[in-house]
C-alpha positions as CSV (number, residue, x, y, z in Angstrom):
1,X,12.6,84.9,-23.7
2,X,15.5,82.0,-23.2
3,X,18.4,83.0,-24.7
4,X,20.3,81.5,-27.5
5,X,22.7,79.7,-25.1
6,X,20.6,78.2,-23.2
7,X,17.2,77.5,-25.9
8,X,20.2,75.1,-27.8
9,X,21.3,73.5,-24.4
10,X,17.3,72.6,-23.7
11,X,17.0,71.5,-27.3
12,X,20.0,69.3,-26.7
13,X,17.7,68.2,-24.0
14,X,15.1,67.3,-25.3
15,X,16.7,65.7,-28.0
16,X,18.8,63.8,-25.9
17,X,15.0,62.4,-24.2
18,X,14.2,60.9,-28.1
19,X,17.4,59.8,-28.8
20,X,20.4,59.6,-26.6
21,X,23.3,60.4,-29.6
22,X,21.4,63.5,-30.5
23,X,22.6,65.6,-27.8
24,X,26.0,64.4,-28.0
25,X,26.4,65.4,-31.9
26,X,24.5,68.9,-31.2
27,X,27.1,69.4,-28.5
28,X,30.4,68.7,-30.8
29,X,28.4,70.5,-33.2
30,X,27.8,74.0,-31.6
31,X,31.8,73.1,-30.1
32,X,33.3,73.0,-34.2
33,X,31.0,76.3,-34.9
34,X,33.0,77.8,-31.9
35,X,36.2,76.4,-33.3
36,X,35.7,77.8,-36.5
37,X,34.2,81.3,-35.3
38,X,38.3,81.5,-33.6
39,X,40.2,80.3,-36.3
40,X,38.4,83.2,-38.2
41,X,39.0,85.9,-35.3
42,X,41.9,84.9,-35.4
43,X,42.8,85.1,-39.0
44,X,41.3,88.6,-39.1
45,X,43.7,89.3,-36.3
46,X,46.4,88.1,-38.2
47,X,45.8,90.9,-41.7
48,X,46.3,93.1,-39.1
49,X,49.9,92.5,-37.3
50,X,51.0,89.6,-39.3
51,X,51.5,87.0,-36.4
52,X,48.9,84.4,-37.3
53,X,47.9,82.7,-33.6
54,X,46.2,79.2,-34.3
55,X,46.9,77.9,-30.8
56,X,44.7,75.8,-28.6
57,X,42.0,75.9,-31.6
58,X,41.1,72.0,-31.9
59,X,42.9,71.7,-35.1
60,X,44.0,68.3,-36.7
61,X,45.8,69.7,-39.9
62,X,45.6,73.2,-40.9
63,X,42.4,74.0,-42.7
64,X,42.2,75.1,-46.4
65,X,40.4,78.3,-45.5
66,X,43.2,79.6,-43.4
67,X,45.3,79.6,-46.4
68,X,42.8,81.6,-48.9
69,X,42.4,84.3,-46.0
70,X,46.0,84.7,-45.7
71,X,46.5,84.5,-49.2
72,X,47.6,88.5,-49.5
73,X,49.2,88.4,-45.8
74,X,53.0,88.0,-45.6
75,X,53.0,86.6,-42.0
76,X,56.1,87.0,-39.5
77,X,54.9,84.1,-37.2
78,X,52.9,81.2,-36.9
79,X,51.3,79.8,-33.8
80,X,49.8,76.5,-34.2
81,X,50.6,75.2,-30.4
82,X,47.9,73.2,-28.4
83,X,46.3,71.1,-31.1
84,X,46.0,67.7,-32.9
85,X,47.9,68.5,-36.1
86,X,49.6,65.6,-37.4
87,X,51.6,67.0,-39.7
88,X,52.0,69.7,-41.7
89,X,52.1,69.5,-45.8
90,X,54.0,71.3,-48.5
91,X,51.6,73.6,-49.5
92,X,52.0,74.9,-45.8
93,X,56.1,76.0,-46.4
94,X,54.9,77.2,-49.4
95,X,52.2,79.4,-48.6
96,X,53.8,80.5,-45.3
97,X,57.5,81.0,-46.3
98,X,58.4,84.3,-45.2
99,X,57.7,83.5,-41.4
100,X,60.7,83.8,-38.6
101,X,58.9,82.1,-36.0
102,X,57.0,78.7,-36.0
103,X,55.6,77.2,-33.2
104,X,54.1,73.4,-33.3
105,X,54.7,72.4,-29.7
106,X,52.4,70.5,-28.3
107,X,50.6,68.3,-31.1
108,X,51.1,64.7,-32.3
109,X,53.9,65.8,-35.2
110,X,56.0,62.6,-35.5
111,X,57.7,64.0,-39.2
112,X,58.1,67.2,-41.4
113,X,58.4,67.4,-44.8
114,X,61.4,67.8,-46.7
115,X,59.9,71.5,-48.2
116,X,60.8,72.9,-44.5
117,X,64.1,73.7,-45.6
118,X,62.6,76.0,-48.6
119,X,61.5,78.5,-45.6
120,X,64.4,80.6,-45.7
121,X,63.7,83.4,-43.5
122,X,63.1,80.9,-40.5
123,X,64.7,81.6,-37.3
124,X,62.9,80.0,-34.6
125,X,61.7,76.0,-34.5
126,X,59.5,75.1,-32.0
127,X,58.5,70.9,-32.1
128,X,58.8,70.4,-28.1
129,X,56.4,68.0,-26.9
130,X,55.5,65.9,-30.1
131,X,55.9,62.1,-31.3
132,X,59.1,62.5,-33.1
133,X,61.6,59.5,-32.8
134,X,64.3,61.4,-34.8
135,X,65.0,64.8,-36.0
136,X,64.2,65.4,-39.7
137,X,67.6,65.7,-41.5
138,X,65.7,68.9,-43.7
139,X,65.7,70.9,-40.8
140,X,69.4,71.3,-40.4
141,X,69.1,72.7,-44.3
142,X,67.3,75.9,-43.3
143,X,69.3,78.8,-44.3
144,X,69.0,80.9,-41.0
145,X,67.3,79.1,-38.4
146,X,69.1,79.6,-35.3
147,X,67.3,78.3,-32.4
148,X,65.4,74.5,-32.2
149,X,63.6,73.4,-29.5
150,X,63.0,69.3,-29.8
151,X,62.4,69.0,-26.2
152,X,59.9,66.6,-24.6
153,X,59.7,64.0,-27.8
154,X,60.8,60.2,-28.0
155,X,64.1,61.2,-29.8
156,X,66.5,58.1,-29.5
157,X,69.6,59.4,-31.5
158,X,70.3,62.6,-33.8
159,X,73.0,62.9,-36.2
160,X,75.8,64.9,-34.8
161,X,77.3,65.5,-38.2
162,X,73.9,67.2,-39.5
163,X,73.7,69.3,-36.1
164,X,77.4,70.9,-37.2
165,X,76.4,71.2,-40.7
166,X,73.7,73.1,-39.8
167,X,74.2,76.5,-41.5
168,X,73.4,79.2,-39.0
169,X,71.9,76.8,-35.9
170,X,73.4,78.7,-32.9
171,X,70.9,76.7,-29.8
172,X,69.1,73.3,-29.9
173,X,67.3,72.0,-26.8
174,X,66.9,68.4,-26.9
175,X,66.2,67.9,-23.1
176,X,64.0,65.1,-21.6
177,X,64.6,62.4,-24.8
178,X,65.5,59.1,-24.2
179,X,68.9,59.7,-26.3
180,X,71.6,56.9,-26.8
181,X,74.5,57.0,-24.5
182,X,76.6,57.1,-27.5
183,X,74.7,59.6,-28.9
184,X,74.3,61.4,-25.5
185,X,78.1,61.6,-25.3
186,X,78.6,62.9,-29.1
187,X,76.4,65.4,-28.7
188,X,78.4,66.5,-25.1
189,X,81.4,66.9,-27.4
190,X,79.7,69.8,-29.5
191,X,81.2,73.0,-29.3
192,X,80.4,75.1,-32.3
193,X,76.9,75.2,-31.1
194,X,74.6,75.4,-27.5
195,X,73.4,71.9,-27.2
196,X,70.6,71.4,-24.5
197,X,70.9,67.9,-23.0
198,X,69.1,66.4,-20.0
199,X,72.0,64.7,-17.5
200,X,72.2,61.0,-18.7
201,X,71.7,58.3,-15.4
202,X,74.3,55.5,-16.1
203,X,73.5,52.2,-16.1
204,X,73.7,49.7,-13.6
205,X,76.2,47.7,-16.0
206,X,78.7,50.6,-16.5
207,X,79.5,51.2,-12.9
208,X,81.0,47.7,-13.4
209,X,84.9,47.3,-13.1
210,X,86.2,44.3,-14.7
């Protein structure tokens, strides 16, 4: 007897033989069920030690479900890496407030909303390789985040006033950004905390001596 694995990939077959789309849709069918099936194991993983990994799990936003599992789970960190997720809403800083470490590196992020500085027990900020254009001002309102990493976004200029308000911000890494000169050379002059900066190329024009 065939089994399971391969009786769906001959179905997909011989589906495919009647009609060409058929195969296709069983395929990203059987590929959500997996999806799904790890975002469980995953969650069950996460009642146990309290560090919820959603990484590298196909995710475009984080699903409903995730919240009613966790629903008696105070989690420590959340690791939503490796996706899709466009952004995240509300009722995630609501439901997820007690975490020290978030990770969303490596999605399609390009805002956050303003509800991220309610997470007061947030230490760690991880938004390296996103769409962002700018740094939210909310994030510099979190109570005791300490570290940011903003690296590898499209970040043209950040407010050096926000960065030095920030309340208990001790490292931000803002390499590889296509910063401002001016705003490369304000950030330079920031001593109260480690700023991460990738070593500006002058221009052609300001080797110029008039």
């Amino acid at each position: 007897m065939r089994p399971p694995s391969q009786f769906t990939e001959d179905f997909a077959a011989e589906a495919e033989e009647q009609d060409p789309r058929m195969g296709a849709m069983m395929i990203c069918t059987r590929l959500a069920g997996r999806a799904i099936i790890r975002v469980v194991g995953r969650c069950n993983e996460a009642i146990e030690n309290s560090n919820l990994d959603l990484s590298n799990c196909q995710l475009m936003r984080v699903p409903d479900a995730v919240y009613h599992l966790m629903r008696h789970t105070e989690l420590k960190t959340c690791d939503l890496s490796e996706n899709d997720i466009t952004k995240i809403t509300p009722k995630f800083t609501t439901n997820f407030s007690l975490i020290t470490d978030l990770n969303l590196s490596h999605n399609q992020m390009a805002k956050l909303p303003d509800e991220i500085a309610s997470m007061a027990n947030l230490e760690r900020l991880d938004i390296s390789f996103n769409t962002f254009v700018s740094l939210p001002s909310a994030i510099f309102k979190i109570p005791r985040l300490q570290e940011l990493n903003a690296s590898n976004n499209h970040i043209v200029d950040v407010d050096s006033e926000d960065i030095e308000e920030a309340p208990s911000l001790m490292k931000l890494d803002l390499t590889r950004n296509p910063l401002t000169a001016r705003c490369h050379d304000l950030l330079c002059r920031i001593n109260k905390i480690e700023v991460l900066l990738t070593q500006r190329e002058r221009e052609d024009w300001e080797d110029l001596t008039i």
